[in-house]
MIDO-789364 format. One record per residue: residue number from 1; residue in one letter; x, y negated, z negated of N, C-alpha, C, O in turn. Coordinates in steps of 0.2 Angstrom, whole numbers, plus 2048, in hexadecimal, padded with zeros to 3 digits. Layout:
<pt><k>NUM</k><r>A</r><n_x>X</n_x><n_y>Y</n_y><n_z>Z</n_z><ca_x>X</ca_x><ca_y>Y</ca_y><ca_z>Z</ca_z><c_x>X</c_x><c_y>Y</c_y><c_z>Z</c_z><o_x>X</o_x><o_y>Y</o_y><o_z>Z</o_z></pt>
...
REM end
This chain:
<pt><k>1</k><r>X</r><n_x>495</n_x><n_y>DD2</n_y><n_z>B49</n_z><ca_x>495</ca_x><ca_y>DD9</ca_y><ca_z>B45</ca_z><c_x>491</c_x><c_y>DD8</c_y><c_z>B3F</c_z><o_x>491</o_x><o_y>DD2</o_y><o_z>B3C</o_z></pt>
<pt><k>2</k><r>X</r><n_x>48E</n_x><n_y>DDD</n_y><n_z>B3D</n_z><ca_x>48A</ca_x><ca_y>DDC</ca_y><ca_z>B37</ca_z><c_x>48D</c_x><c_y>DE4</c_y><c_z>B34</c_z><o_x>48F</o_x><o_y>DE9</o_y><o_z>B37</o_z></pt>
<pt><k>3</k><r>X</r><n_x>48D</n_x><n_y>DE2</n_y><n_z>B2C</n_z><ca_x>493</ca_x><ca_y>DE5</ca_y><ca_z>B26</ca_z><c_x>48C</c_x><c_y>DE7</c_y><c_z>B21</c_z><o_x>48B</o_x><o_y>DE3</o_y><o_z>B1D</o_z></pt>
<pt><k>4</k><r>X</r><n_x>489</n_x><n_y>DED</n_y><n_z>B22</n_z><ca_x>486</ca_x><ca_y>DF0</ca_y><ca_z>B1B</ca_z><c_x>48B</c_x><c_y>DF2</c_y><c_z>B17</c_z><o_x>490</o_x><o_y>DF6</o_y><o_z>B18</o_z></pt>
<pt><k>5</k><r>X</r><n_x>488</n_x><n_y>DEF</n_y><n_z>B10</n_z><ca_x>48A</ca_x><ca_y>DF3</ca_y><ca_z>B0B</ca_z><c_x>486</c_x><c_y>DF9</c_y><c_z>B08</c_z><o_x>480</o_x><o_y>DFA</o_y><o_z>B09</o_z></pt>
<pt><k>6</k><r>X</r><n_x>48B</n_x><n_y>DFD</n_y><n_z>B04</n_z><ca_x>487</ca_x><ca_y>E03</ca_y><ca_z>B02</ca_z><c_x>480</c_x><c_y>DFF</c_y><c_z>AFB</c_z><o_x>47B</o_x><o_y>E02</o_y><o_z>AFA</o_z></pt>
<pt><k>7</k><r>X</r><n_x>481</n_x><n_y>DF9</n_y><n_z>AF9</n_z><ca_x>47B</ca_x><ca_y>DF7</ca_y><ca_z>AF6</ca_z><c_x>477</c_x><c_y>DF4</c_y><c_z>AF9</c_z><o_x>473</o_x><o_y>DF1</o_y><o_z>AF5</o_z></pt>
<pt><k>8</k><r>X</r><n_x>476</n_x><n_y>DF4</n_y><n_z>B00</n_z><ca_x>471</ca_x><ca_y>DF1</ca_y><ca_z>B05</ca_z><c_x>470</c_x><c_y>DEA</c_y><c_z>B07</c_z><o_x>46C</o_x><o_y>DE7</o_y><o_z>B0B</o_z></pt>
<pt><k>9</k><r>X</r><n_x>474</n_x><n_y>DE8</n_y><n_z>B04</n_z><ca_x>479</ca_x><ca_y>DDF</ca_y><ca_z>B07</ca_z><c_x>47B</c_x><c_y>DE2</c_y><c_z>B0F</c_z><o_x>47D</o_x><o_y>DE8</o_y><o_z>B11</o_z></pt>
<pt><k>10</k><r>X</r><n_x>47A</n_x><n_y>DDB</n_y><n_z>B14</n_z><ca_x>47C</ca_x><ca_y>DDB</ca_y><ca_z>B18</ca_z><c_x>47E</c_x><c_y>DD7</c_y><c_z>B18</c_z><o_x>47C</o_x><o_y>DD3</o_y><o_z>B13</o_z></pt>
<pt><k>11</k><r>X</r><n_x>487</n_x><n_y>DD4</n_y><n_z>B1E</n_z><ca_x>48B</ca_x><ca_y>DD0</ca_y><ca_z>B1E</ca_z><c_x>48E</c_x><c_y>DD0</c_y><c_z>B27</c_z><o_x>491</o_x><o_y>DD4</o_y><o_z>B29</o_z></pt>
<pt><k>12</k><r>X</r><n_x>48B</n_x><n_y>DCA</n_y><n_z>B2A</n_z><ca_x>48B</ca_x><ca_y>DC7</ca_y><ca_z>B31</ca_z><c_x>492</c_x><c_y>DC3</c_y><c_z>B32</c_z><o_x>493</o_x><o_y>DBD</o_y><o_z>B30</o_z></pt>
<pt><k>13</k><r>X</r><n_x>497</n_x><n_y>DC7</n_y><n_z>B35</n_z><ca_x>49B</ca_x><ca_y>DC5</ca_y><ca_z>B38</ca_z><c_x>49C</c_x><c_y>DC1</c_y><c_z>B3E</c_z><o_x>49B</o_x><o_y>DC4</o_y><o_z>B43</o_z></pt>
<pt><k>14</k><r>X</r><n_x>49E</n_x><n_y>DBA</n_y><n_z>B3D</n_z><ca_x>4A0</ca_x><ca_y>DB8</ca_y><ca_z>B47</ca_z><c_x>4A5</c_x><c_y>DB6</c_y><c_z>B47</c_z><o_x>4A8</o_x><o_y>DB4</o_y><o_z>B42</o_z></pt>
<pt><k>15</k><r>X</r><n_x>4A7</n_x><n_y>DB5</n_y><n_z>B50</n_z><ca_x>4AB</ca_x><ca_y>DB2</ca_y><ca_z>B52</ca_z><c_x>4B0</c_x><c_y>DAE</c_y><c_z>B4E</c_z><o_x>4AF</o_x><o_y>DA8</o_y><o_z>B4D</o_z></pt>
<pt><k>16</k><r>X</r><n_x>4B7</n_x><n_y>DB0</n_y><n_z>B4C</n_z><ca_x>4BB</ca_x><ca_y>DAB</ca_y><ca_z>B48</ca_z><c_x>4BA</c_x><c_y>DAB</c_y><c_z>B41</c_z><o_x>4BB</o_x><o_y>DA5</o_y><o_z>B3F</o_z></pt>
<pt><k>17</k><r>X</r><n_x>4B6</n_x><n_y>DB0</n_y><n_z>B3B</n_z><ca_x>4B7</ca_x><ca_y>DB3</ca_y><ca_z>B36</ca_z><c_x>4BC</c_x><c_y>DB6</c_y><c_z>B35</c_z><o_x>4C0</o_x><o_y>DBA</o_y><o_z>B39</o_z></pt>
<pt><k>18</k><r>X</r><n_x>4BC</n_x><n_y>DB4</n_y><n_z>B2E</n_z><ca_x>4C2</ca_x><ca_y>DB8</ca_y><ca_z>B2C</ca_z><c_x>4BE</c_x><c_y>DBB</c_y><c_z>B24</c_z><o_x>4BA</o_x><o_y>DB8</o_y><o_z>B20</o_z></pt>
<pt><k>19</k><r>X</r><n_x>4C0</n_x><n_y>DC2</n_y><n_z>B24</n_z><ca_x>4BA</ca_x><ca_y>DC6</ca_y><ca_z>B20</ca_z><c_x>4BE</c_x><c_y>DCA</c_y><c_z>B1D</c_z><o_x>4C3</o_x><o_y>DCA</o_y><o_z>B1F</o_z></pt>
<pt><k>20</k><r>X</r><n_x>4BD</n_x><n_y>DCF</n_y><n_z>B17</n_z><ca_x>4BD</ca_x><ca_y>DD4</ca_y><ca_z>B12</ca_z><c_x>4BA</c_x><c_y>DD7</c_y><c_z>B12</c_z><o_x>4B5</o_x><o_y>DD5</o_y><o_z>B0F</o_z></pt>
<pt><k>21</k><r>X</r><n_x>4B9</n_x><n_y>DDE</n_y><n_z>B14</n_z><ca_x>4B4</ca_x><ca_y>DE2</ca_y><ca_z>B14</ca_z><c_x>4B8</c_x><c_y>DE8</c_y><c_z>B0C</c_z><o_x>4BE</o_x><o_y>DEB</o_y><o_z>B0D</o_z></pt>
<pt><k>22</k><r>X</r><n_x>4B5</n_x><n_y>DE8</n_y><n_z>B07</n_z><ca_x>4B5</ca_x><ca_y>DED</ca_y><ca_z>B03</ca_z><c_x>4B4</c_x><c_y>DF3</c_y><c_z>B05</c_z><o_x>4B1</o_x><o_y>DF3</o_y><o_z>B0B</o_z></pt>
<pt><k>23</k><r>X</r><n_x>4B5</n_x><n_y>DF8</n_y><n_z>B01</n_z><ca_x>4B5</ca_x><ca_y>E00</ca_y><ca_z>B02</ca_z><c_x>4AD</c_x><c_y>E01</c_y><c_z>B01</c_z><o_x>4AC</o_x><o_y>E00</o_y><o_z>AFB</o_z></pt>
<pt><k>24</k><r>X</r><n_x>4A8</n_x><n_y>E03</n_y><n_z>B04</n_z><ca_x>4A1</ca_x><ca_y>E07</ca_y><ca_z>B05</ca_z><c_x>49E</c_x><c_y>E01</c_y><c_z>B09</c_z><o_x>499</o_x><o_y>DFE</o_y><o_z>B07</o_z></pt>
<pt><k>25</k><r>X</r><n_x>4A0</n_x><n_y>E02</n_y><n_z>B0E</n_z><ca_x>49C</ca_x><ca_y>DFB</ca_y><ca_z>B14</ca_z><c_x>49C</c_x><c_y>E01</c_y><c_z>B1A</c_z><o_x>4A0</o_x><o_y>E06</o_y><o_z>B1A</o_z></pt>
<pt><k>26</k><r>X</r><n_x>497</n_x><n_y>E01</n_y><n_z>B1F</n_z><ca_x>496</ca_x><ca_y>E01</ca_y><ca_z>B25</ca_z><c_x>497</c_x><c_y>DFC</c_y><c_z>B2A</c_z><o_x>496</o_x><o_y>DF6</o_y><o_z>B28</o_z></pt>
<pt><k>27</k><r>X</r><n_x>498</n_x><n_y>DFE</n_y><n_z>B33</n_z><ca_x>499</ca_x><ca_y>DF6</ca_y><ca_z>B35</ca_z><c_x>496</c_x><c_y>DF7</c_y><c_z>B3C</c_z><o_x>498</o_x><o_y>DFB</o_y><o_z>B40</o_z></pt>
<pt><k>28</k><r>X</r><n_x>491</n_x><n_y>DF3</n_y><n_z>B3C</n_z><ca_x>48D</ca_x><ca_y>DF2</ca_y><ca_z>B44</ca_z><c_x>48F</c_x><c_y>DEE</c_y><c_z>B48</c_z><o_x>48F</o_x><o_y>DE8</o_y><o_z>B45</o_z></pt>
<pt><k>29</k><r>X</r><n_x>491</n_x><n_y>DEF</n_y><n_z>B4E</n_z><ca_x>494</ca_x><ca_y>DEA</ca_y><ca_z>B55</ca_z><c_x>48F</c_x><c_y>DEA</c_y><c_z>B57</c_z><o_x>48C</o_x><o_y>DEF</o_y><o_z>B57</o_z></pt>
<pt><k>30</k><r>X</r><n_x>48B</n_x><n_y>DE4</n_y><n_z>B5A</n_z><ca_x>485</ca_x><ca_y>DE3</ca_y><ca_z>B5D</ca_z><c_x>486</c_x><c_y>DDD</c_y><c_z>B62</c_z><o_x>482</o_x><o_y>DD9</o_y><o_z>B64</o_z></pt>
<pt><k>31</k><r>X</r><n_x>48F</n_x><n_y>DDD</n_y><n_z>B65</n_z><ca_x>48F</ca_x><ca_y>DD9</ca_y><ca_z>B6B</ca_z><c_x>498</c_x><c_y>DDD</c_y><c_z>B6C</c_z><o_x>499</o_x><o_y>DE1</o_y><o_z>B67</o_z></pt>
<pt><k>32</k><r>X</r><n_x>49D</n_x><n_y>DDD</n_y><n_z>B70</n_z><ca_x>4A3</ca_x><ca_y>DDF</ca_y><ca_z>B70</ca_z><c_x>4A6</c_x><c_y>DD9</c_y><c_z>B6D</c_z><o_x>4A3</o_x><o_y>DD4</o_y><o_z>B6C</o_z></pt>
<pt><k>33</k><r>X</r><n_x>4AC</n_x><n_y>DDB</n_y><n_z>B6B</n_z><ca_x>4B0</ca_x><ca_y>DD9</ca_y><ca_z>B65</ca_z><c_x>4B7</c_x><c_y>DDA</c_y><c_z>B67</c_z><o_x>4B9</o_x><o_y>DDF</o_y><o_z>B6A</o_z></pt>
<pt><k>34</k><r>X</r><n_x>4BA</n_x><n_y>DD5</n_y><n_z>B66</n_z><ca_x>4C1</ca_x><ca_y>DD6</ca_y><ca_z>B63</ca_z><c_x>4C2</c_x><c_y>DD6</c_y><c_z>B5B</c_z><o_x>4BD</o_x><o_y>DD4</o_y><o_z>B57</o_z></pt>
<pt><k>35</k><r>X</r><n_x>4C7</n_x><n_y>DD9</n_y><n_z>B59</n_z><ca_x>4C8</ca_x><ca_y>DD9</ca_y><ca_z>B51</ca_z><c_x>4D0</c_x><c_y>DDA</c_y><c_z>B51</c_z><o_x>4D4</o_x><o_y>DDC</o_y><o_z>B55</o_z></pt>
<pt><k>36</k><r>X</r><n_x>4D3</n_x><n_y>DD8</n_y><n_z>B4B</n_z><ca_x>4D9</ca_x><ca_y>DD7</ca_y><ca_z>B4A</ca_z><c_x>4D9</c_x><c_y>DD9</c_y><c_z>B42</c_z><o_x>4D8</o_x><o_y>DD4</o_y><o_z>B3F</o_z></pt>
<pt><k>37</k><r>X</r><n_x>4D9</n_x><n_y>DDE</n_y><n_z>B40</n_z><ca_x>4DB</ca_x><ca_y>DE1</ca_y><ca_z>B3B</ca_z><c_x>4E0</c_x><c_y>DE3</c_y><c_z>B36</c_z><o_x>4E5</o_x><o_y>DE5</o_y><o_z>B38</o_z></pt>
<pt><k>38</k><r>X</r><n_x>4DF</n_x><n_y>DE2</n_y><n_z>B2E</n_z><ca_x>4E5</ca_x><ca_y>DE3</ca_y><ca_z>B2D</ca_z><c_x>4E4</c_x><c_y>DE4</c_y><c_z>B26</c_z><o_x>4E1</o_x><o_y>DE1</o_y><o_z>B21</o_z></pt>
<pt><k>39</k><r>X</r><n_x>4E8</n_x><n_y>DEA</n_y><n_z>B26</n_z><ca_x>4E6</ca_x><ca_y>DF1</ca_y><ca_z>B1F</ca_z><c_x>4EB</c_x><c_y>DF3</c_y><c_z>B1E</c_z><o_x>4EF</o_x><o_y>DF1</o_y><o_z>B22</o_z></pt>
<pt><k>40</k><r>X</r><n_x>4EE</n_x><n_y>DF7</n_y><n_z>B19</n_z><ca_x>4F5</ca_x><ca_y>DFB</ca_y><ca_z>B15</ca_z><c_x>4F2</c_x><c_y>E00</c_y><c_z>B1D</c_z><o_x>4EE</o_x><o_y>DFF</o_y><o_z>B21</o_z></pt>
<pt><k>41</k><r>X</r><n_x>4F7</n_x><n_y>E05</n_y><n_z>B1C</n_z><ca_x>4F9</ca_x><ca_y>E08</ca_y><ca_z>B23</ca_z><c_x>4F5</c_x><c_y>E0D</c_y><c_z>B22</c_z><o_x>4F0</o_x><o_y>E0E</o_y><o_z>B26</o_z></pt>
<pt><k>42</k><r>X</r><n_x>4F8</n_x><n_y>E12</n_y><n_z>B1C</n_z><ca_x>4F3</ca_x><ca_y>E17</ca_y><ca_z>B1B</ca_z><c_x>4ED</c_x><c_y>E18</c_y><c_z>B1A</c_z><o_x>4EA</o_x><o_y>E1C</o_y><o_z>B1E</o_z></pt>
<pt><k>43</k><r>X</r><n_x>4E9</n_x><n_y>E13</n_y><n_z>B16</n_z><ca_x>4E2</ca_x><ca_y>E12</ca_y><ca_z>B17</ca_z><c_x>4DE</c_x><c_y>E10</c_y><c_z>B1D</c_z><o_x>4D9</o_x><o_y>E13</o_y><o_z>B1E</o_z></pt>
<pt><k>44</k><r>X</r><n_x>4E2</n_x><n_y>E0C</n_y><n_z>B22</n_z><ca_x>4E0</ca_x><ca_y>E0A</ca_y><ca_z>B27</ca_z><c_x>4E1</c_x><c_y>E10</c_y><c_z>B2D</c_z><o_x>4DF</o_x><o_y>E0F</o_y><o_z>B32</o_z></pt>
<pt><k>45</k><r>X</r><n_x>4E5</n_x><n_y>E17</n_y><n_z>B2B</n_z><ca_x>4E3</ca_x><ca_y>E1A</ca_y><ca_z>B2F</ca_z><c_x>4DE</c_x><c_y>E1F</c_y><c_z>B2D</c_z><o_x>4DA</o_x><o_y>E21</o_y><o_z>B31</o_z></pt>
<pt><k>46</k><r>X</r><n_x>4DF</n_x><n_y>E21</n_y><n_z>B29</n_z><ca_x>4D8</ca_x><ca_y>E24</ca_y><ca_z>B26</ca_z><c_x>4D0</c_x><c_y>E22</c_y><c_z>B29</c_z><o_x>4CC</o_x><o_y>E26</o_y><o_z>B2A</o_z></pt>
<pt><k>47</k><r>X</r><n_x>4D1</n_x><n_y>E1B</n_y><n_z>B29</n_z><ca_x>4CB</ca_x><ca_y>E15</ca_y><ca_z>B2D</ca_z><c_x>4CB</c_x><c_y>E19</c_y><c_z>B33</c_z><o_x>4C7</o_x><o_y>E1E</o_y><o_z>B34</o_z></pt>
<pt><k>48</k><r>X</r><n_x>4CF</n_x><n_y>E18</n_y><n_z>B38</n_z><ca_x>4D0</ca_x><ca_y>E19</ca_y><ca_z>B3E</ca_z><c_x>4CE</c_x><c_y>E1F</c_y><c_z>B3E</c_z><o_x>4C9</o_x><o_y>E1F</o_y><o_z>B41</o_z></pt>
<pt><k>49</k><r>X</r><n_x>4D0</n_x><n_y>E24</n_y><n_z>B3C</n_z><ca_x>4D0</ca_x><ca_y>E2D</ca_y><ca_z>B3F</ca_z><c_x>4C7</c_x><c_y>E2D</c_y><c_z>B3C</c_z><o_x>4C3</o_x><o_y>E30</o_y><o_z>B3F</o_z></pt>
<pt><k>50</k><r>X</r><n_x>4C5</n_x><n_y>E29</n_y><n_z>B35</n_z><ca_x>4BD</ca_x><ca_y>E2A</ca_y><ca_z>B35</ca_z><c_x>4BA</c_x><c_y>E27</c_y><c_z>B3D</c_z><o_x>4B5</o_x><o_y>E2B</o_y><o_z>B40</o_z></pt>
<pt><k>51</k><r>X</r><n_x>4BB</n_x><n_y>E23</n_y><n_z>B3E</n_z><ca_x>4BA</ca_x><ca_y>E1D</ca_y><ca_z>B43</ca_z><c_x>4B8</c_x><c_y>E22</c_y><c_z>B4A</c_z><o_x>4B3</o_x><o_y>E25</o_y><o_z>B4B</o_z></pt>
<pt><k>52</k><r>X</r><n_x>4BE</n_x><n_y>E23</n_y><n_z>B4D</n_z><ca_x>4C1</ca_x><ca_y>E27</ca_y><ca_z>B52</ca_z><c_x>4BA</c_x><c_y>E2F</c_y><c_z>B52</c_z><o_x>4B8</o_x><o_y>E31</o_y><o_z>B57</o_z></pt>
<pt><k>53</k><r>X</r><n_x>4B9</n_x><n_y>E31</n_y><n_z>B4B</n_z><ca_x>4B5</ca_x><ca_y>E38</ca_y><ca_z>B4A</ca_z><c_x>4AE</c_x><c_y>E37</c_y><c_z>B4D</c_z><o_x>4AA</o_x><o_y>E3B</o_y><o_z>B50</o_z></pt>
<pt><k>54</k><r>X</r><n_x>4AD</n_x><n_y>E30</n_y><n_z>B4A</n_z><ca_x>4A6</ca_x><ca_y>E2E</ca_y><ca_z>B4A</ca_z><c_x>4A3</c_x><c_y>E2C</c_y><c_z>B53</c_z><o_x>49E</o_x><o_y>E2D</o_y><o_z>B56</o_z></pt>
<pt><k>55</k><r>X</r><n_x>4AB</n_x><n_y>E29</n_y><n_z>B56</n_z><ca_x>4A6</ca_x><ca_y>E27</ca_y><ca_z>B5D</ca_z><c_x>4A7</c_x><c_y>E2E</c_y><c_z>B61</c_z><o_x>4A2</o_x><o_y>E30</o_y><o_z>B64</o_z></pt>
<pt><k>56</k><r>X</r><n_x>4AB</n_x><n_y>E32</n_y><n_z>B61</n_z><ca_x>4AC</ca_x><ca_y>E3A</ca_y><ca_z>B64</ca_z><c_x>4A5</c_x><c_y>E3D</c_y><c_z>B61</c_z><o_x>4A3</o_x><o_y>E42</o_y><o_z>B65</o_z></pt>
<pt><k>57</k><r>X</r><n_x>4A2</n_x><n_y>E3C</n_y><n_z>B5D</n_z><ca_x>49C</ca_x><ca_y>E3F</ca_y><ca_z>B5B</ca_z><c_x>494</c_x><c_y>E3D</c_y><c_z>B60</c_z><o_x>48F</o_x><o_y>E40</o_y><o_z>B62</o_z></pt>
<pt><k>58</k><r>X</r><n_x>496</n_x><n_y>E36</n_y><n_z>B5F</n_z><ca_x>493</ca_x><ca_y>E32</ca_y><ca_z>B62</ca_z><c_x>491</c_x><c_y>E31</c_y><c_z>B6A</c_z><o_x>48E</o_x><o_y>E2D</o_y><o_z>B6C</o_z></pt>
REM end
């Protein structure tokens, strides 16, 4: 996975990282992925339901 930031840093995730993704990142899959995530409940749904908007548009 590759993690832009809104200041134009890119950050390459693989296999067996463990990562922090701060608030104003985007995120590109460019192979299938598992992920195991883990966020406060609220926020993390918030993530989802944007998440979920974006592939229905898609």
């Amino acid at each position: 996975m590759v993690v832009t930031y809104t200041d134009g840093t890119d950050e390459r995730c693989r296999t067996g990282d463990v990562f922090h993704w701060p608030a104003g990142h985007s995120v590109r899959v460019d192979e299938d992925a598992e992920l195991i995530l883990f966020s406060p409940e609220h926020e993390h749904g918030a993530v989802m339901d944007h998440i979920l908007d974006k592939m229905a548009a898609g």
